[in-house]
Structure formats: C-alpha cells, structure tokens
C-alpha positions as CSV (number, residue, x, y, z in Angstrom):
1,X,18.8,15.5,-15.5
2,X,20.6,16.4,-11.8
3,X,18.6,17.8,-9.3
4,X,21.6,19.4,-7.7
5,X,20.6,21.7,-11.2
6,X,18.3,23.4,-8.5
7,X,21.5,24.5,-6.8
8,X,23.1,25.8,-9.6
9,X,20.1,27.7,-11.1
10,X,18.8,29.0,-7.8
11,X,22.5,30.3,-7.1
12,X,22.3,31.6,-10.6
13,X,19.0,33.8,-10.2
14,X,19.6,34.6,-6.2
15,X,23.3,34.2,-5.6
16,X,22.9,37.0,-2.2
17,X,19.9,34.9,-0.7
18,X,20.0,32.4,1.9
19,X,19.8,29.2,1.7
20,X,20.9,28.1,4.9
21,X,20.4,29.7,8.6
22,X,22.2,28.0,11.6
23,X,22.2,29.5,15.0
24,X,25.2,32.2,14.1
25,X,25.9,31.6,10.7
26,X,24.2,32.4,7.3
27,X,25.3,30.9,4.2
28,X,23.7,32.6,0.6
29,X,23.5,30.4,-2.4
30,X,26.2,31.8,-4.0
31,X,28.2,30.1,-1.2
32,X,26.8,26.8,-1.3
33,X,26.9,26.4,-5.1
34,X,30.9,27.4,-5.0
35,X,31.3,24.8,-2.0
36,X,29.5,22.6,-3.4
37,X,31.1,22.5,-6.5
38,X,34.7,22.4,-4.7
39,X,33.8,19.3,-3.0
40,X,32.2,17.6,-6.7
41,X,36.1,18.8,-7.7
42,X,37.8,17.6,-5.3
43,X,35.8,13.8,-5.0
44,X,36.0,14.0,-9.0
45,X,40.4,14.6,-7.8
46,X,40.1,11.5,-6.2
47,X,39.2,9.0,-9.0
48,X,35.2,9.3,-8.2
49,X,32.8,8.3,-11.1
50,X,29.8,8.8,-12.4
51,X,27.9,6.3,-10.4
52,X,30.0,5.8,-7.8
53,X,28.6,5.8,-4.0
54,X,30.1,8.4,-1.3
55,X,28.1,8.1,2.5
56,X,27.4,10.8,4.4
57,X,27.2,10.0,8.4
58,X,26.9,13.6,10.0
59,X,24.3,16.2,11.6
60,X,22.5,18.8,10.1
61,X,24.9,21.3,9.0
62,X,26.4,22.8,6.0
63,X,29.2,20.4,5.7
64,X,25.9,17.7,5.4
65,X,24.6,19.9,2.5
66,X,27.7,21.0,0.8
67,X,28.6,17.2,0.5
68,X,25.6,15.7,-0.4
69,X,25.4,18.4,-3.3
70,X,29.0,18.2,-4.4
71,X,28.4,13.7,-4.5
72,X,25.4,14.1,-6.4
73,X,26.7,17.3,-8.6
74,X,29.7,14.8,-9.5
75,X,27.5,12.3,-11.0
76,X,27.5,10.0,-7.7
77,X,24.9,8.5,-5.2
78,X,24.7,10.1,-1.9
79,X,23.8,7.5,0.9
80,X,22.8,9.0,3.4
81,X,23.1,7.9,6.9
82,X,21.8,8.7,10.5
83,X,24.5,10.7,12.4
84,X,24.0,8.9,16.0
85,X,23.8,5.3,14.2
86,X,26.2,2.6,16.9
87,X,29.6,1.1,14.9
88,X,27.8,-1.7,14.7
89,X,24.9,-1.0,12.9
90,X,27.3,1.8,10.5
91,X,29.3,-1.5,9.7
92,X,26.4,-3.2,8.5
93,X,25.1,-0.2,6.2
94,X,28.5,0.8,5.3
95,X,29.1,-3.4,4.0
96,X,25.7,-3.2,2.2
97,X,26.5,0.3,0.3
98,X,30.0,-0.5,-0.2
99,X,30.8,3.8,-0.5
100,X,34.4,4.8,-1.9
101,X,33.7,7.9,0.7
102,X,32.4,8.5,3.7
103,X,32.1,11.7,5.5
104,X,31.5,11.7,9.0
105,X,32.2,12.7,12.3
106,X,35.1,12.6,14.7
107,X,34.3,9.3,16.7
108,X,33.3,7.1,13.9
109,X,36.5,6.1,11.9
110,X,37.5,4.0,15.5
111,X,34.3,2.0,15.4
112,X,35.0,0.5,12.1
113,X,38.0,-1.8,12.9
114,X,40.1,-2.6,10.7
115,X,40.6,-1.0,7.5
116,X,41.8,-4.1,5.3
117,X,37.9,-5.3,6.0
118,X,36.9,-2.7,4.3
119,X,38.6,-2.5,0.9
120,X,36.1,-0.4,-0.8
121,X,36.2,2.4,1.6
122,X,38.8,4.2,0.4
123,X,38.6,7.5,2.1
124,X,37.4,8.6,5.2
125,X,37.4,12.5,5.8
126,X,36.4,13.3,9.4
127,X,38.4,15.0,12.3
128,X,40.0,11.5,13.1
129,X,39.8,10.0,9.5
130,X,41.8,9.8,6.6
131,X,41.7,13.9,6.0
132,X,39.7,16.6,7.7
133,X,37.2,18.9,6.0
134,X,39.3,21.3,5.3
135,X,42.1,18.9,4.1
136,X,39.6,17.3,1.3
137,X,38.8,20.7,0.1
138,X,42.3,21.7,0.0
139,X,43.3,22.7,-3.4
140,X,40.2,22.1,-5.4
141,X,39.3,24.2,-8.0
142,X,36.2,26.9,-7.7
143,X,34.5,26.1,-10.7
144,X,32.6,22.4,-11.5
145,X,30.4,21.4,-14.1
146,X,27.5,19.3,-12.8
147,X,27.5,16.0,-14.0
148,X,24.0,15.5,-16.8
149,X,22.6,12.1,-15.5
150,X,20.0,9.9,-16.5
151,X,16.6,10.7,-14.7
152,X,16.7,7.2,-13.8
153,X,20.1,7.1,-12.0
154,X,20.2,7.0,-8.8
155,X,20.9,9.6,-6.9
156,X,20.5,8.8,-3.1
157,X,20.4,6.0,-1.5
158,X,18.4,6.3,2.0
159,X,18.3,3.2,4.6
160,X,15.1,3.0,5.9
161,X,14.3,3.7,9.7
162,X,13.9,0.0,10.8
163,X,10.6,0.3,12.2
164,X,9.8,-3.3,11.0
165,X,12.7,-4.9,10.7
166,X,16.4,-4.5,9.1
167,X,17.1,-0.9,7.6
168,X,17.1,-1.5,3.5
169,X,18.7,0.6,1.2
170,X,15.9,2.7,-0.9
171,X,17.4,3.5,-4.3
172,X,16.1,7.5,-5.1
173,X,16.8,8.1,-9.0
174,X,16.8,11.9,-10.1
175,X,13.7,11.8,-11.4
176,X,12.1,10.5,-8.1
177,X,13.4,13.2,-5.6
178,X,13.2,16.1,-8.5
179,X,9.0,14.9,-8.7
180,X,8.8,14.8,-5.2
181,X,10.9,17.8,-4.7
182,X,8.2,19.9,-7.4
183,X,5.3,18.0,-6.2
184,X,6.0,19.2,-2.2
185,X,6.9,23.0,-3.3
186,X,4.1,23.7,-5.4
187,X,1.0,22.4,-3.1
188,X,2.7,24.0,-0.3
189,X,2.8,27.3,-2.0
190,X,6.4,27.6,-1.3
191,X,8.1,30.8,-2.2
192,X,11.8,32.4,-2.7
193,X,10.3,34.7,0.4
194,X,9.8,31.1,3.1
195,X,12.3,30.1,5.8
196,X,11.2,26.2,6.4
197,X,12.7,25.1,9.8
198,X,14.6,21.5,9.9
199,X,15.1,20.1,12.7
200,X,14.6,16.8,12.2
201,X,17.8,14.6,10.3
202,X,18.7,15.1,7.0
203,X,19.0,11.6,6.5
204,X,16.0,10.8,6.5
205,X,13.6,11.4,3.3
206,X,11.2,14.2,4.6
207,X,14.0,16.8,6.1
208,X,16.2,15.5,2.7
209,X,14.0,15.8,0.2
210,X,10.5,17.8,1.3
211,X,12.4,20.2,3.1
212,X,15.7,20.7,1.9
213,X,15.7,19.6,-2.3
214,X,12.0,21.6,-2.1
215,X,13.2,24.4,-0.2
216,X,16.3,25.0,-2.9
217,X,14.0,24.1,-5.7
218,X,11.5,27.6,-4.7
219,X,14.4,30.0,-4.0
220,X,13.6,29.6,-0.3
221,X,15.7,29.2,2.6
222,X,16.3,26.7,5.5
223,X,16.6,27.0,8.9
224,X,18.7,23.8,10.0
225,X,19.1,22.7,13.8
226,X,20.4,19.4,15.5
227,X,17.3,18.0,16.6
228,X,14.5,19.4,18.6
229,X,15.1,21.4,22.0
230,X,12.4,23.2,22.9
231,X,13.7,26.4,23.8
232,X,15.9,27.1,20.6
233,X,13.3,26.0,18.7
234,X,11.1,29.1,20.4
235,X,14.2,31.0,20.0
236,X,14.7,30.3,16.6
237,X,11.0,30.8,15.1
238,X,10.4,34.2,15.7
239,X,13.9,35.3,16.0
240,X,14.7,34.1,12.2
241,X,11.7,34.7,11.1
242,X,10.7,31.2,9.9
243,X,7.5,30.8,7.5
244,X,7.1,26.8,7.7
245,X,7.3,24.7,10.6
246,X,7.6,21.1,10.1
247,X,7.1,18.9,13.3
248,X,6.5,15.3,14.2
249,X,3.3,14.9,16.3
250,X,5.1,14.4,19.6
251,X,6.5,18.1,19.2
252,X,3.3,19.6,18.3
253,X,2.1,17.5,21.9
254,X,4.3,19.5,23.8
255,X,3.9,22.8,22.1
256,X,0.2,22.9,22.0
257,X,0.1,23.2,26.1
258,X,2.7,26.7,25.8
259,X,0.4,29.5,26.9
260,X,2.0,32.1,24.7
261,X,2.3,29.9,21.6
262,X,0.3,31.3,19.5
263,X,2.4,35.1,20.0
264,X,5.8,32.5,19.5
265,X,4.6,31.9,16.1
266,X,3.4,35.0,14.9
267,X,6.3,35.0,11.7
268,X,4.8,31.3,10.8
269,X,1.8,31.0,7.9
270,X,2.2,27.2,7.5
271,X,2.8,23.9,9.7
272,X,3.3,20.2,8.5
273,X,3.3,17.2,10.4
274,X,5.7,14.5,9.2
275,X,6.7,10.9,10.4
276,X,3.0,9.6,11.2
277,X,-0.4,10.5,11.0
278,X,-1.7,12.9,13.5
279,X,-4.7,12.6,16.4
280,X,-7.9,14.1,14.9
281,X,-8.2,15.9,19.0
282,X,-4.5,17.6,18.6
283,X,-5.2,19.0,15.0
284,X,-8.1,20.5,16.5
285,X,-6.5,21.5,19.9
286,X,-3.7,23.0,17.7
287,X,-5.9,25.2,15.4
288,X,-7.7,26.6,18.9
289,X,-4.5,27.4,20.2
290,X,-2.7,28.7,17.2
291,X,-4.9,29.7,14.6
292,X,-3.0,27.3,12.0
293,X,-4.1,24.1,10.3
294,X,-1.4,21.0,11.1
295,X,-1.1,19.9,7.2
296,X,-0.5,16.2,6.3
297,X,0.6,14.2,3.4
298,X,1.3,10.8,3.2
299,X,4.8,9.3,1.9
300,X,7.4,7.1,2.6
301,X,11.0,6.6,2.2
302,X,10.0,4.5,-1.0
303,X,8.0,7.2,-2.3
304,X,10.2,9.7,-1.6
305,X,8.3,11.7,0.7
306,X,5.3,13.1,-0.6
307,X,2.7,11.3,-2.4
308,X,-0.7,12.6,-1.3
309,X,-1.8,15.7,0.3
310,X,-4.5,17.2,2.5
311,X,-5.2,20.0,0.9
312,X,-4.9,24.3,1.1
313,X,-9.1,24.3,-0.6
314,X,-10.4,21.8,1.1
315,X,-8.5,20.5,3.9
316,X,-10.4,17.4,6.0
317,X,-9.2,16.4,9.4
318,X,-8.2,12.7,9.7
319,X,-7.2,12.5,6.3
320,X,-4.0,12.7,4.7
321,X,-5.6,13.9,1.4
322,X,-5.2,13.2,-2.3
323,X,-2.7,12.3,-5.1
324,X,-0.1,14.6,-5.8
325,X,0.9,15.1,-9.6
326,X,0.9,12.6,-11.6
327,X,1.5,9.8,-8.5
328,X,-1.6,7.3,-7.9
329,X,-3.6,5.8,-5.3
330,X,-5.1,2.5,-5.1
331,X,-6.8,0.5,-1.9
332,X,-6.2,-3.0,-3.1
333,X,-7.6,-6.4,-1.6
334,X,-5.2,-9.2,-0.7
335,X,-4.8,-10.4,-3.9
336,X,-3.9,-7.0,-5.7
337,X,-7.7,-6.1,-7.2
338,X,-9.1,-3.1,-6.8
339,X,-11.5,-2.2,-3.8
340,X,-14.7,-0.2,-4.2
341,X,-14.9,3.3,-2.1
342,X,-14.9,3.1,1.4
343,X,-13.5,-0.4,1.7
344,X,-10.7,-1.1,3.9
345,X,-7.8,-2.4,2.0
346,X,-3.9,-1.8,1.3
347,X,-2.5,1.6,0.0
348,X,-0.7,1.4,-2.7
349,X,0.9,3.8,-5.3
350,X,2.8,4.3,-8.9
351,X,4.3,7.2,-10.6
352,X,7.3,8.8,-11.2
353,X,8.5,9.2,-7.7
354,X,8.5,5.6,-6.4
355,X,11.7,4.3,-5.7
356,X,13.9,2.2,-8.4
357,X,14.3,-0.6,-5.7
358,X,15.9,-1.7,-2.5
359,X,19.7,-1.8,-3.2
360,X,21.4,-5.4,-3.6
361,X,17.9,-7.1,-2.4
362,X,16.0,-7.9,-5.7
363,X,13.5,-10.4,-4.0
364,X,12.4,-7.7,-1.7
365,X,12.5,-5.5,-4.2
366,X,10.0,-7.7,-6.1
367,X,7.9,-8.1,-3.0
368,X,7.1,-5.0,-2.7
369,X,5.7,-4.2,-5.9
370,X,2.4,-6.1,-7.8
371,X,3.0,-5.3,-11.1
372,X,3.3,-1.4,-11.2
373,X,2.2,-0.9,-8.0
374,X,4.1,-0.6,-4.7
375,X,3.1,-1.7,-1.5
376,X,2.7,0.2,1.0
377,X,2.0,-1.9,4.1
378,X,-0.1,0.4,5.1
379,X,-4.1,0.0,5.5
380,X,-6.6,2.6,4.2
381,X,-9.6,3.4,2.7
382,X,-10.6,6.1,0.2
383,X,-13.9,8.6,0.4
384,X,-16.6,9.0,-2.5
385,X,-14.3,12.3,-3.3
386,X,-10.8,10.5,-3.4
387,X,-9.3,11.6,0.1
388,X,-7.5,8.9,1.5
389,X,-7.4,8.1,5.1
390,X,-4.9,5.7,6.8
391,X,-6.3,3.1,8.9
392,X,-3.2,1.3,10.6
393,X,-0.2,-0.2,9.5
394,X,-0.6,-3.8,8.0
395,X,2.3,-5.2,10.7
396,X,0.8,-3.7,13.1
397,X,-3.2,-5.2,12.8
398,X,-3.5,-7.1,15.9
399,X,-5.6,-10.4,15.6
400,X,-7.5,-11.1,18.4
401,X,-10.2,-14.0,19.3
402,X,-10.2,-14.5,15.7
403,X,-10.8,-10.0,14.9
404,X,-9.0,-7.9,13.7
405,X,-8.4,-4.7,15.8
406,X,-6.2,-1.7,14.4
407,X,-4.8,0.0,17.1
408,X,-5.0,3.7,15.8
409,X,-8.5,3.4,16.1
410,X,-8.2,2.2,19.7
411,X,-5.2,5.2,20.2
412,X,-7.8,8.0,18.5
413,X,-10.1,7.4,21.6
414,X,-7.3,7.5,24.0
415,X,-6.5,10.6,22.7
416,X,-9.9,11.8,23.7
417,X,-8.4,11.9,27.7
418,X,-7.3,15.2,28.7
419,X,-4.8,13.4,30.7
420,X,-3.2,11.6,27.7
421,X,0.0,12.7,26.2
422,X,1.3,10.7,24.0
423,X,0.0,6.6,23.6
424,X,0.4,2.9,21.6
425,X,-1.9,0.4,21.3
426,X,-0.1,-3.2,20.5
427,X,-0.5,-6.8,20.7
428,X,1.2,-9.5,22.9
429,X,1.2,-13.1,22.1
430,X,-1.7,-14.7,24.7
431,X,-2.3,-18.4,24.7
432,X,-6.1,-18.2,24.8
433,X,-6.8,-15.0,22.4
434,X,-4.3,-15.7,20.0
435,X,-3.3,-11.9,20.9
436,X,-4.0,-9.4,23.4
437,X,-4.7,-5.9,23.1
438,X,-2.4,-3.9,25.2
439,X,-2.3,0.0,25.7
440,X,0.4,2.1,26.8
441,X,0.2,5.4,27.9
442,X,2.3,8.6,28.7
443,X,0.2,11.2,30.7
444,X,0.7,14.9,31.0
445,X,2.8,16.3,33.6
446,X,1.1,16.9,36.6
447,X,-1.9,14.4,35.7
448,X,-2.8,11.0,37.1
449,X,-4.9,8.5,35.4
450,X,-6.7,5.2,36.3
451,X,-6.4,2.3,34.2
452,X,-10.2,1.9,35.2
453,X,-11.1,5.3,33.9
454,X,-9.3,4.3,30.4
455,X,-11.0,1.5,30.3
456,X,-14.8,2.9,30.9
457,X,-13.9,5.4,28.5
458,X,-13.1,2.9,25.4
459,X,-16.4,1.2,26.6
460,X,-18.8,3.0,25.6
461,X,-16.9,3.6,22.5
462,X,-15.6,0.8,21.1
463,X,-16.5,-2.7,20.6
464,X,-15.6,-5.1,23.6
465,X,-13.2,-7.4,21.7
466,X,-11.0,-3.7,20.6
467,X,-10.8,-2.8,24.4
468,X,-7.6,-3.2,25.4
469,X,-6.5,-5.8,28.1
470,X,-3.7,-4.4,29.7
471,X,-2.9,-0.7,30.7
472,X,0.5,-0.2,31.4
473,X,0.7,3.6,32.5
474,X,3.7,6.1,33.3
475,X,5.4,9.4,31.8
476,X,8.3,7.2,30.5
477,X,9.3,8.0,27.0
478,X,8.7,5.6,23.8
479,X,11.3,3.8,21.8
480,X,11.6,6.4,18.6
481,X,13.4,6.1,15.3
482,X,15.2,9.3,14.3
483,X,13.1,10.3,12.7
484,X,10.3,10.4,15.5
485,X,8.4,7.2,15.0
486,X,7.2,5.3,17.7
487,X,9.2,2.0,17.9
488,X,6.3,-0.1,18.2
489,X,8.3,-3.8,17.6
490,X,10.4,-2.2,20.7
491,X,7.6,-1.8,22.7
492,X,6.4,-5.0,22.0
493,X,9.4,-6.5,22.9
494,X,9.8,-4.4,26.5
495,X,6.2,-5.4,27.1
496,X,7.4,-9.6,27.0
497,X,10.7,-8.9,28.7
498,X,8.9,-7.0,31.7
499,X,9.3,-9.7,34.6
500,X,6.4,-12.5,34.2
501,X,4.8,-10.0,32.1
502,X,1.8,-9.3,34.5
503,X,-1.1,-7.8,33.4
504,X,-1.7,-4.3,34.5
505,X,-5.4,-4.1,34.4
C-alpha cells in the first residue's frame, strides 16, 4: 500500500484533468504525477530510504504537493510543517523529527544557526538553502516507481496545532490517511466533476488529508490559496467554478453578513466547516442566507481528519453526526466504562484511521489510548439514534464553586445576540470560587453591546453559577492556531496578564 497510488492511478485514468487550480496557473494530473515522480527520483539520487523522514515547511502551492507526493512516493515520511512557524519553534520540530530534508522557504535556512547542530539535516533546498527547486530537480529522471509500503508505515508525520500545550508529532500510517481519505470522499459524494477550495494550510490534517488526499482519490480537483482574504476568495468561487467550500466558522461569520452571497456562490452544491464545532444560530443564519447546509464531521489530527459525520439523509443541527466506515464511537466515564445514551462523558474512538502514535513520546502515546481506544479529550454525549454531539473540550471544563460549567454551552447563548460576532467563554483562577467564568466577546462592526445586556440575557437562560463573571468586550481579534482555532490557553493567559486583572462587569 501507498496512498500516493491515488496519484498515479488518477493520472493514469485522467492524465488532461486538473488537479490543482492557483490564481494563474493550472496543473493536470499528468503534470503532477511526472513532478512528483521527478522529485521521489531525485530524493531517492540523494541516498533517501525507505522510511526515511523529509519536512516540508512551505505554503500551499504546487511545490507543497509535488514534494509531499514525490517523499511519500519514495517510500518516506512526509512531516509536514506550518509555513509561518518562528526559527525557534522550527528548531524544536525540526530536533524532534530529525528529517534528512527539508524544503522550505527563502528566509528559514538563517533561523536555524549553525549547521554542525544539526547533523541529520542533510539538505536544505529553498531559495537560500543548500539548492533551489529547480536545482534539486535538476537532472532527475521522468519516470519513478512508487515505493509498495506496509499499510502500517508511516507516512506523515503532522505536529499538532498546540492548542493545549507543546505541538506532538502524530505518526499517519498509509492505511490511516488512505481510510480517512475514502471515508471523507465517499460521504461527501465527491466526484471527478468537484473543484474543493483550500485555503486553509496544508499542513494541517483537514486541508492534507480531507481535502487534498480525498480530492485526488475521486478524480476531483483543488483550488489552493494562501490563506483566506476575502475578496479572492469571492473572486475565486465563482470565477473557477468551485463545487465545495470548506471554511472554518470565523469565515462563514464574516460571509454570512455579504448581501449578494448567496448569487457569489451560485457554482457551490456543498460547504463544510472544519477546525471546531459550529453555532447552532450561524448554521441556521447560513442556510437562510445561502440556501446550503454547513456540514460537520468530527476528527482530529490523531484520527486523521474524519471520523464521524452529520449526514446528507438526515442531517441534525448541533451535531457532528455518526461513525464513518468501520471507525467507532464510544462516551466513556472516567474510568474507561461505557456510558448509557445521553450521558455526558469522554469521546473516544478505534479503527483503522487512528494514528500509530505520537513520534519519540511513548508515554504520551500510552496516555492517550485505554486499551484500543483513543482519547479524545473531548466531552460528548450520544442520542438514542447514535448522533454524537460535542459538549466541550475536557481542558477546557471550567470548575466553579465546586460545578462544572462547559463554556460552549455558555458561548451557544451568546451567540443568540445579534450583536455578537465571534466569542470565548474561559476560566480565571479566583481565590473564593476556585474559578471564574469569564466571557469575551467580539461584536459586529457597527454594533455596541452592554455587558449588562449580556448578562440579562444568559439569565434567564442559564443557571446562575454558568453566568459569566466578567465581560471583557471589544472587536479585537482572538489568538488562532493556523488552522483557525481559537487559542483559548492564550486568552487565558492575556486575561491574567491584563494590569490587576480588574473585572469588567
């Protein structure tokens, strides 16, 4: 097994097709395979083995694709790396991974000191590295025969986005990404005929694997950008014709206001929102405005991507559906025994697309499994027809006066106020509660809000001990990963730092 196979046969069947649309530039299948295969020839040139790790540090592009394809055609592991990651942090991952070769960008190869540190990094091909692009590919020959590899080899390792801590290196075997990969494809209906549009970083495990692997795996075609600016993005859509539009739920914030969105995205039959779960009120307000349903699944990098889904037949709002394939679902107690339906209780999953492990950490690795099930951190509960709904994250359950409050119940209601954007619900350390519950919010443009308003609101909706405390209110930003989570420890942490961190009540 090699799931860069789905290169080679697509290219086989559809050589003229595209695979990959960037703003000027189309590149068929045909094209990709034979670049692909030029850069398995020319790392296989350069003593790499079977087995052996090359990174991968760059924006969306083709170079990204034609690399990651060519490492993992020539029987390596592709680790794959966020393009706007500090020297520091790339130093760190880079130490952990240990690569032979790392592609990258221009400014990187001065951030990483002194090579004799590095030992195991042998080449460096970047603009200011060892050899440019062009230079690596120099001379290779056209033809490569993909490397057959064990479906439990790895084949990608991806560092996780740090939400909760140091990023960890999730091990993806073959068989993982190739089930996850099938799994995404077939219960989103994908066909050679869709044009899925990636904007968010191929580093990370949805744009890697439940767009790009899935996209190449149905014949279809990707429409790759650097990130998300609104007005190419409207460009883009209609201009390109794009089928599937994948967003994060801050996008589909800003979109849903447009007054001509729904004639924008005429060319689109399908949206998906990745990253975390989405407000019950925007699904809704997106359906009103658009016409479409904002499909969810839940995954993580560990899963790699996919693992349930809200379905095409029977699609129910606030949940993030059911098992996919053969994966399973189980809302366990604290001590790893099952819970009956509708208890409250930690998700957890097995099957053939949960990762092999967190590379060079085997006590982590071990915590994070109970016997053959991983876990997830996340809390849930399941319905008397097996739809699963998230409740919170575990890290982020906020104990207070001796209850437990999970803020995305809190943040649903918030969302209920016209004039609320975007918002987090956390707790701070307080020496008489144990913790408090604090909100912050990011209003609309050209809206005010009262913290007394919020507060009446939540009232007469929640109970008085999930009521937040503290209302800090503004159109700042959040702290995101890149991949479009809110950074919720970094909010915690600007929260304490403000000066004598006054309540704003």
């Amino acid at each position: 097994m090699n799931i860069a196979c789905n290169l080679v046969f697509t290219a086989r069947f559809h050589p003229d097709r595209p695979v990959l649309l960037e703003e000027n530039a189309v590149c068929t299948y045909s094209e990709l395979n034979a670049e692909s295969d030029r850069a398995a020839a020319a790392l296989a040139a350069r003593g790499f083995r079977p087995g052996d790790r090359a990174a991968i540090c760059l924006p969306n592009g083709r170079m990204w694709v034609a690399a990651y394809y060519g490492i993992i055609k020539a029987g390596g592991t592709a680790v794959t790396l966020f393009a706007g990651m500090p020297a520091g942090e790339l130093k760190v991952v880079l130490d952990d991974s240990q690569p032979k070769i790392l592609f990258t960008t221009g400014d990187k190869p001065a951030g990483l000191g002194d090579r004799k540190d590095r030992p195991y990094l042998e080449t460096i091909v970047a603009p200011n590295g060892d050899l440019t692009w062009d230079a690596f590919m120099e001379g290779a020959p056209k033809g490569f025969e993909t490397v057959e590899r064990d479906r439990d080899d790895i084949a990608a390792i991806l560092y996780t986005g740090g939400t909760t801590g140091a990023p960890k290196g999730v091990m993806l075997s073959h068989e993982n990404i190739m089930t996850s990969a099938q799994n995404g494809a077939m219960y989103e209906r994908s066909t050679e005929n869709d044009r899925a549009l990636c904007f968010l970083p191929l580093h990370h495990v949805f744009g890697q694997v439940h767009i790009l692997n899935a996209a190449i795996f149905s014949a279809g075609s990707v429409v790759l950008m650097n990130g998300f600016l609104l007005d190419k993005v409207m460009d883009a859509v209609p201009r390109l014709k794009v089928t599937k539009f994948y967003a994060v739920p801050t996008v589909y914030m800003r979109l849903v206001t447009l007054p001509d969105i729904r004639q924008r995205l005429a060319s689109v039959r399908y949206c998906f929102s990745a990253a975390a779960s989405m407000a019950r009120e925007l699904v809704r307000a997106w359906n009103e405005a658009t016409g479409l349903n904002i499909f969810e699944a839940y995954g993580l990098t560990e899963s790699s991507a996919i693992a349930t889904y809200n379905h095409y037949y029977r699609h129910k709002i606030g949940s993030v559906g059911t098992p996919v394939g053969s994966i399973e679902a189980a809302i366990l107690d604290t001590s790893g025994q099952p819970l009956e339906t509708g208890r409250e209780g930690e998700i957890c999953l097995r099957g053939p697309s949960i990762m092999k492990g967190y590379f060079n950490r085997p006590q982590e690795t071990r915590a994070a499994f109970w016997g053959p099930w991983f876990r997830s951190g996340d809390i849930g509960l399941m319905d008397e027809e097996g739809y699963l709904f998230i409740v919170d994250r575990l890290k982020d359950m906020i104990i207070t006066g001796g209850e437990n409050v999970y803020p995305r119940e809190v943040e649903e209601q918030l969302y209920l106020l016209d004039e609320v954007e975007e918002c987090a619900v956390v707790g701070l350390p307080d020496p008489e509660y144990g913790e408090r519950v604090v909100a912050m919010i990011r209003t609309r443009p050209g809206t005010e809000l009262a913290a007394d308003k919020v507060k009446k609101h939540l009232k007469e909706r929640l109970s008085g001990y999930k009521v937040p405390k503290d209302y800090h209110i503004s159109r700042d930003e959040f702290p995101r990963s890149p991949a479009g989570k809110i950074l919720k420890r970094e909010i915690r942490k600007q929260l304490a730092s403000e000066p004598g961190a006054e309540a704003k009540r």
